[in-house]
C-alpha positions in Angstrom: -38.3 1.8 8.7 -39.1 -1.9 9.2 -37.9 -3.5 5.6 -39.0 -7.6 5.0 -38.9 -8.4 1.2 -41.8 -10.3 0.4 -41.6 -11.1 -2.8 -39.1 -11.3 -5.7 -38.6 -11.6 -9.5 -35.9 -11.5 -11.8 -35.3 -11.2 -15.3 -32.5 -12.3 -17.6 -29.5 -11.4 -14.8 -26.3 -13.6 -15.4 -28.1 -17.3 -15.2 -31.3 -16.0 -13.9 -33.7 -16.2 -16.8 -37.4 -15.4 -15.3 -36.8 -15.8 -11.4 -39.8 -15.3 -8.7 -39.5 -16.1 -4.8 -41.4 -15.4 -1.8 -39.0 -14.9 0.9 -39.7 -16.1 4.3 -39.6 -12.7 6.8 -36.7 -14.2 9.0 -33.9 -16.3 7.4 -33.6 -17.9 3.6 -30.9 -20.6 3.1 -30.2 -20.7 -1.3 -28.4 -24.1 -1.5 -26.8 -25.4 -4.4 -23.3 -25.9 -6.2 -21.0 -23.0 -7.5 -22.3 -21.4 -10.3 -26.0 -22.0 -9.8 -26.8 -18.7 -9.4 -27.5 -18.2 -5.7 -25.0 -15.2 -5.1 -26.8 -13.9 -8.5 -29.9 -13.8 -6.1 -28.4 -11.6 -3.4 -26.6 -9.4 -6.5 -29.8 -9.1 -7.7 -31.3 -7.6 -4.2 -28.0 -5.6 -3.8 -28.3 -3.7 -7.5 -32.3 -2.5 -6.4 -30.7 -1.3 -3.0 -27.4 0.2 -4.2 -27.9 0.5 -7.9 -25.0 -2.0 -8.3 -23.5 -5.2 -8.1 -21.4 -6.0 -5.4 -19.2 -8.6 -7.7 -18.4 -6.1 -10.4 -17.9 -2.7 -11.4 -19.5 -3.2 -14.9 -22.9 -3.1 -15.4 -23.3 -4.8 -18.5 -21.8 -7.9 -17.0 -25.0 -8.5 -15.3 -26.5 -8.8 -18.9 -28.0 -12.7 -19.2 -28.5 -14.7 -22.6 -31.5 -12.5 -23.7 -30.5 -9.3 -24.5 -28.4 -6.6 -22.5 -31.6 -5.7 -20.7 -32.2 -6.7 -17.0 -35.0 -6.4 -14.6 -35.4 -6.5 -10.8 -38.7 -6.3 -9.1 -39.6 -6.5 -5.4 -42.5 -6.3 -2.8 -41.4 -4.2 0.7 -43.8 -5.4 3.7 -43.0 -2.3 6.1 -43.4 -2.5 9.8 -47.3 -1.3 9.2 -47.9 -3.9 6.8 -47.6 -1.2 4.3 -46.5 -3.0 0.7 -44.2 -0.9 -1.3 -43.1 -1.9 -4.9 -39.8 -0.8 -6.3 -38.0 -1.4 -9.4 -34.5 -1.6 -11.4 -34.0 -2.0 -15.3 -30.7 -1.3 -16.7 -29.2 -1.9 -20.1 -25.4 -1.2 -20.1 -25.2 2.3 -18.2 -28.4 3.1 -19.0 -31.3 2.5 -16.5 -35.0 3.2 -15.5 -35.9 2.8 -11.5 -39.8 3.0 -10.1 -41.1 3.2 -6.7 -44.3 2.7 -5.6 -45.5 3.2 -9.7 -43.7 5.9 -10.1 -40.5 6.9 -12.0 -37.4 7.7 -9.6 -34.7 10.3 -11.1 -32.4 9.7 -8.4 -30.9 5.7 -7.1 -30.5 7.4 -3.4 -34.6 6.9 -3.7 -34.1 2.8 -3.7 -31.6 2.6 -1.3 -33.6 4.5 1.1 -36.7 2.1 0.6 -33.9 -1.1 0.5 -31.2 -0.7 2.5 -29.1 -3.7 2.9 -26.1 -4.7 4.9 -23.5 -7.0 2.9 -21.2 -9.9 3.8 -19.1 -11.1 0.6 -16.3 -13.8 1.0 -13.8 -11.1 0.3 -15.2 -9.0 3.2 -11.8 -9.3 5.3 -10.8 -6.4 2.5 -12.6 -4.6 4.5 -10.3 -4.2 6.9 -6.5 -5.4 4.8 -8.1 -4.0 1.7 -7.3 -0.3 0.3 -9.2 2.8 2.1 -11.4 3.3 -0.1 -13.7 0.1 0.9 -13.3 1.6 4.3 -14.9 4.7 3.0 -17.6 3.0 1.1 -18.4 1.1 4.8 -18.6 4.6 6.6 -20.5 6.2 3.9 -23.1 3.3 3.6 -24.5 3.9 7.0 -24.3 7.4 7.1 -26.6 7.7 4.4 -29.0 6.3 6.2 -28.4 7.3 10.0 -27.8 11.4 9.0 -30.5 12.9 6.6 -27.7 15.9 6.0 -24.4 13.4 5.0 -25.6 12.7 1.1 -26.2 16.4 0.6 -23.3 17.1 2.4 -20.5 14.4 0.4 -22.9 15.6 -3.2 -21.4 19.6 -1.9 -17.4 18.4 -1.3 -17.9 16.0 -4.4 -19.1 19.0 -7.0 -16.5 21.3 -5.5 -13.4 18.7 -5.7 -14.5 18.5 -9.0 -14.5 21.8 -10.1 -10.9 22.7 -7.4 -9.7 20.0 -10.4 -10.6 21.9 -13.1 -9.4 24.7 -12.0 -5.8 23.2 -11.3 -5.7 21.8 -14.3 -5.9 25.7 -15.8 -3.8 26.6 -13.4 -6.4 29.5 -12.5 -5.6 30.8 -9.2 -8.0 33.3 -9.3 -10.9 30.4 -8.9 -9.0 28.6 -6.8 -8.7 31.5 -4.4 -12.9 31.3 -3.8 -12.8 27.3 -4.6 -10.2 26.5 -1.9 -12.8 28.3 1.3 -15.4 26.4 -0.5 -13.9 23.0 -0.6 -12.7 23.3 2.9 -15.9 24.1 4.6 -17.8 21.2 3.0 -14.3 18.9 3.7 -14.9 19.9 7.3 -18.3 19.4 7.5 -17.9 15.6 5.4 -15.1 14.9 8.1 -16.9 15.6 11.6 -20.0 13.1 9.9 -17.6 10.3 9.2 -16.1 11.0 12.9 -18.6 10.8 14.6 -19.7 7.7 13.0 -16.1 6.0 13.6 -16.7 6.4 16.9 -20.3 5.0 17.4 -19.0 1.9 15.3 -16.0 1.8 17.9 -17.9 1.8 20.7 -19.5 -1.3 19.8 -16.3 -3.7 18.5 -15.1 -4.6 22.0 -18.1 -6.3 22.8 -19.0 -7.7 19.3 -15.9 -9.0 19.0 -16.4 -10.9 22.3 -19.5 -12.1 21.0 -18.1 -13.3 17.8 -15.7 -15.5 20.2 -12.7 -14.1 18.8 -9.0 -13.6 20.3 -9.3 -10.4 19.2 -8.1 -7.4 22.0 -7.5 -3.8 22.3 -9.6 -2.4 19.4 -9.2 1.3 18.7 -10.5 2.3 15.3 -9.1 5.8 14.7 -10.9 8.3 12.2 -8.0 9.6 9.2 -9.1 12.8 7.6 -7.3 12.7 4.7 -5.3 15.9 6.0 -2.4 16.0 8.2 -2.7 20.0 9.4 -4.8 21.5 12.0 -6.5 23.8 9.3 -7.7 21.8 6.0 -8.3 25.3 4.2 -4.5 25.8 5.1 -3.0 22.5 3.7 -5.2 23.3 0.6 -3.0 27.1 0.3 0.2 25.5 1.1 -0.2 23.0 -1.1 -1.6 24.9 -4.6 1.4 24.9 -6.4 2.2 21.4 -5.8 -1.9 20.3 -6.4 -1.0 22.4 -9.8 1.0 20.0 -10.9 -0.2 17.3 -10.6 -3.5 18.6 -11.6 -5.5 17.1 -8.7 -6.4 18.2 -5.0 -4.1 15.8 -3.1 -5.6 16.0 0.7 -8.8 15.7 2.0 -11.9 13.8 2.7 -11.6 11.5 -0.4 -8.1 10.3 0.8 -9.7 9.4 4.7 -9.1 6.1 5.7 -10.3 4.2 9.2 -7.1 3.6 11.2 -7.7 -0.3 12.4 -6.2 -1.3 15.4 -5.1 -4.2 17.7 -2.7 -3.6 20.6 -2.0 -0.6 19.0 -1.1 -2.4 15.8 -2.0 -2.3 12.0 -5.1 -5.0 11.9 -3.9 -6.1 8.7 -0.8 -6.7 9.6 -1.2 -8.4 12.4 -4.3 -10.5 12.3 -4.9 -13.4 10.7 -7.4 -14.2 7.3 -9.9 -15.9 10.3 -9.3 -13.1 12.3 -9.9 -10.6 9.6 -13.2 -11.7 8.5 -14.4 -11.8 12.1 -13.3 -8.6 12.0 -15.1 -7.5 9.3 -18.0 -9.1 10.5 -18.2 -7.3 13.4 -17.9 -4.0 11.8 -20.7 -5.1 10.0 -22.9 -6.0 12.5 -22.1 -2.8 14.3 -23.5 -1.2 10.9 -26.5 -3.2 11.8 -26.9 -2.0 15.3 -26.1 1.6 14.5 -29.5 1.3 11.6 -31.5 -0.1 14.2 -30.5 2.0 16.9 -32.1 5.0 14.3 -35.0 2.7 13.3 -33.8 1.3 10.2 -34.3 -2.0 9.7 -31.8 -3.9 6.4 -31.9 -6.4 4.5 -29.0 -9.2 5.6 -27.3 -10.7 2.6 -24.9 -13.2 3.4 -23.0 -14.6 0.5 -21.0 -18.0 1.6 -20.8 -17.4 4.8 -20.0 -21.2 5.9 -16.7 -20.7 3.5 -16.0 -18.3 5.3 -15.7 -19.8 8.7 -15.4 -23.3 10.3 -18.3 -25.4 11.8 -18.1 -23.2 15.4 -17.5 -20.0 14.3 -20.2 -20.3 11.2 -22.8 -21.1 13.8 -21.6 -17.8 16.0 -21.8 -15.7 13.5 -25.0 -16.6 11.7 -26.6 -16.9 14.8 -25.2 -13.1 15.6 -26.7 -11.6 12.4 -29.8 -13.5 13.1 -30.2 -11.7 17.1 -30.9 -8.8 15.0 -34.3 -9.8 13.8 -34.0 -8.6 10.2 -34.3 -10.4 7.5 -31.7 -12.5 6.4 -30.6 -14.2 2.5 -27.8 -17.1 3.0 -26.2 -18.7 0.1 -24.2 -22.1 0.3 -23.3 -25.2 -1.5 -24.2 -27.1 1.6 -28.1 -28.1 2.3 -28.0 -27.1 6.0 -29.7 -28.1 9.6 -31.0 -25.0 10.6 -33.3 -24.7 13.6 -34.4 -20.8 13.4 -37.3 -20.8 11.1 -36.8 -20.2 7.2 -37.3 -21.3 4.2 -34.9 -23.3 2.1 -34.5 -22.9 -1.7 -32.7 -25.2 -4.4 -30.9 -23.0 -7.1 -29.6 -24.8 -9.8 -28.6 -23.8 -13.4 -30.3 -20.7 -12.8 -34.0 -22.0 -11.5 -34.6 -21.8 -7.9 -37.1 -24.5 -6.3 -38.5 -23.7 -2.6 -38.4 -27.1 -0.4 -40.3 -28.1 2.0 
């Protein structure tokens, strides 16, 4: 799936009043001082791909002056030249999504027809931040490279849920059938997310190269969230002690990727310029492994001159842009690019395309 957005609009999202752009297929620079509303633009492409922000956890803080209702509308050229029209309104946690003119019960729908690829200024969490962001990363391009993972984490996540429960009642009659349950789909969630570990790993040494970084001796290790040979034998073992704390302790929602360099924690041992290139390797190797299965996502890039000096801006920019997919760039700086795109003022919440 070839993905170029070709057209744009928003309504009433943070500063973004009434908001239409048409994109250029390659690479579009947003320029203008903090607070204009250029990250608002990527967030706004982010919630019709994921269903949420990427700057916040609350939905209602996306609300603008008029009203807690907010729409997103775009246009998807495919690879065909196929046009595909997909839509996001939400009002608090309430929300209505379209494709293609018709109502979609499920946001896995949107991502599918937008997926995206994100760099934030706060990606180095990615790799000093808790696991959970680490999970999210995995997760993300599993979803698109294996057509089983989503069914797969929607099984472990309905039986954690109910293992919960159940500990909380302290039923051990339920938990004896729940525990063979939850351990079969744990296993099969685990050997997904390994396997993808180690297709992004195979790709760091040489990304990392090409990012121009001092970066050596990457291993990027694959943490179950168990430490037992048998996960349905940790989860016996451990059913009294799950009891009282009322919660399933181990497994797959506990994983973690293990980030090395020269056998050290990354975290610890790199530096905040090191980390980001870090990060931004991972999440170019994201973008490989989509390609590599035919996906082609969206590239937003949010600061990514803050983020890096004048040298390694233009290495990493120029890396994300080898990809060929399309590409959204915010900065406060109106920049000399040579790569074809089109450059767009945002200011108090209007954007203006320059020419």
């Amino acid at each position: 799936m070839n993905v170029v957005i070709s057209n744009l609009k928003v309504w009433n999202l943070r500063n973004l009043e009434e908001v239409a752009v048409r994109p250029h297929p390659s690479l579009n620079y947003l320029w203008g001082v903090n607070g204009a509303g250029k990250t608002s633009i990527l967030e706004s492409i982010a919630l019709l791909s994921r269903g949420r922000s990427f700057r916040t956890t609350q939905p209602a803080e996306l609300a603008g002056v008029n009203g807690p209702k907010y729409r997103v509308v775009a246009e998807l050229l495919g690879q065909a030249g196929e046009v595909h029209r997909v839509g996001l309104e939400r009002a608090g946690t309430h929300w209505r999504a379209r494709l293609d003119g018709e109502d979609v019960a499920q946001l896995s729908r949107l991502s599918r027809a937008l997926p995206t690829v994100v760099m934030v200024p706060d990606s180095h969490q990615l790799v000093s931040g808790p696991p959970e962001n680490r999970r999210k990363f995995v997760d993300w391009g599993l979803f698109h490279v294996e057509q089983g993972f989503l069914e797969a984490w929607r099984r472990f996540s309905r039986a954690l849920k109910q293992r919960n429960s159940a500990l909380k009642r302290a039923d051990n009659a339920v938990l004896d059938s729940l525990d063979a349950v939850l351990a079969e789909h744990g296993d099969e969630l685990a050997a997904y997310r390994r396997n993808y570990a180690r297709r992004v790993a195979d790709r760091m040494p040489e990304l990392l190269n090409d990012l121009k970084t001092r970066v050596r001796k990457v291993e990027i290790l694959y943490q179950e969230g168990w430490n037992a040979p048998s996960y349905l034998e940790l989860l016996t073992v451990r059913r009294d002690r799950d009891i009282e704390k009322g919660v399933t302790d181990a497994g797959p929602h506990r994983a973690d990727l293990r980030l090395l360099c020269d056998g050290a924690p990354a975290r610890a041992v790199l530096s905040r310029g090191e980390q980001k290139a870090f990060a931004a390797a991972l999440l170019l190797a994201q973008c490989e492994l989509l390609l590599e299965d035919g996906i082609h996502p969206v590239l937003l890039l949010d600061d990514l001159v803050s983020e890096f000096d004048e040298k390694h801006f233009d290495i990493v920019l120029e890396k994300f842009l080898s990809t060929g997919l399309q590409a959204w760039l915010t900065g406060t700086v109106k920049p000399e690019i040579e790569n074809p795109h089109t450059l767009f003022h945002v200011e108090q919440g209007c954007v203006t395309e320059l020419v």
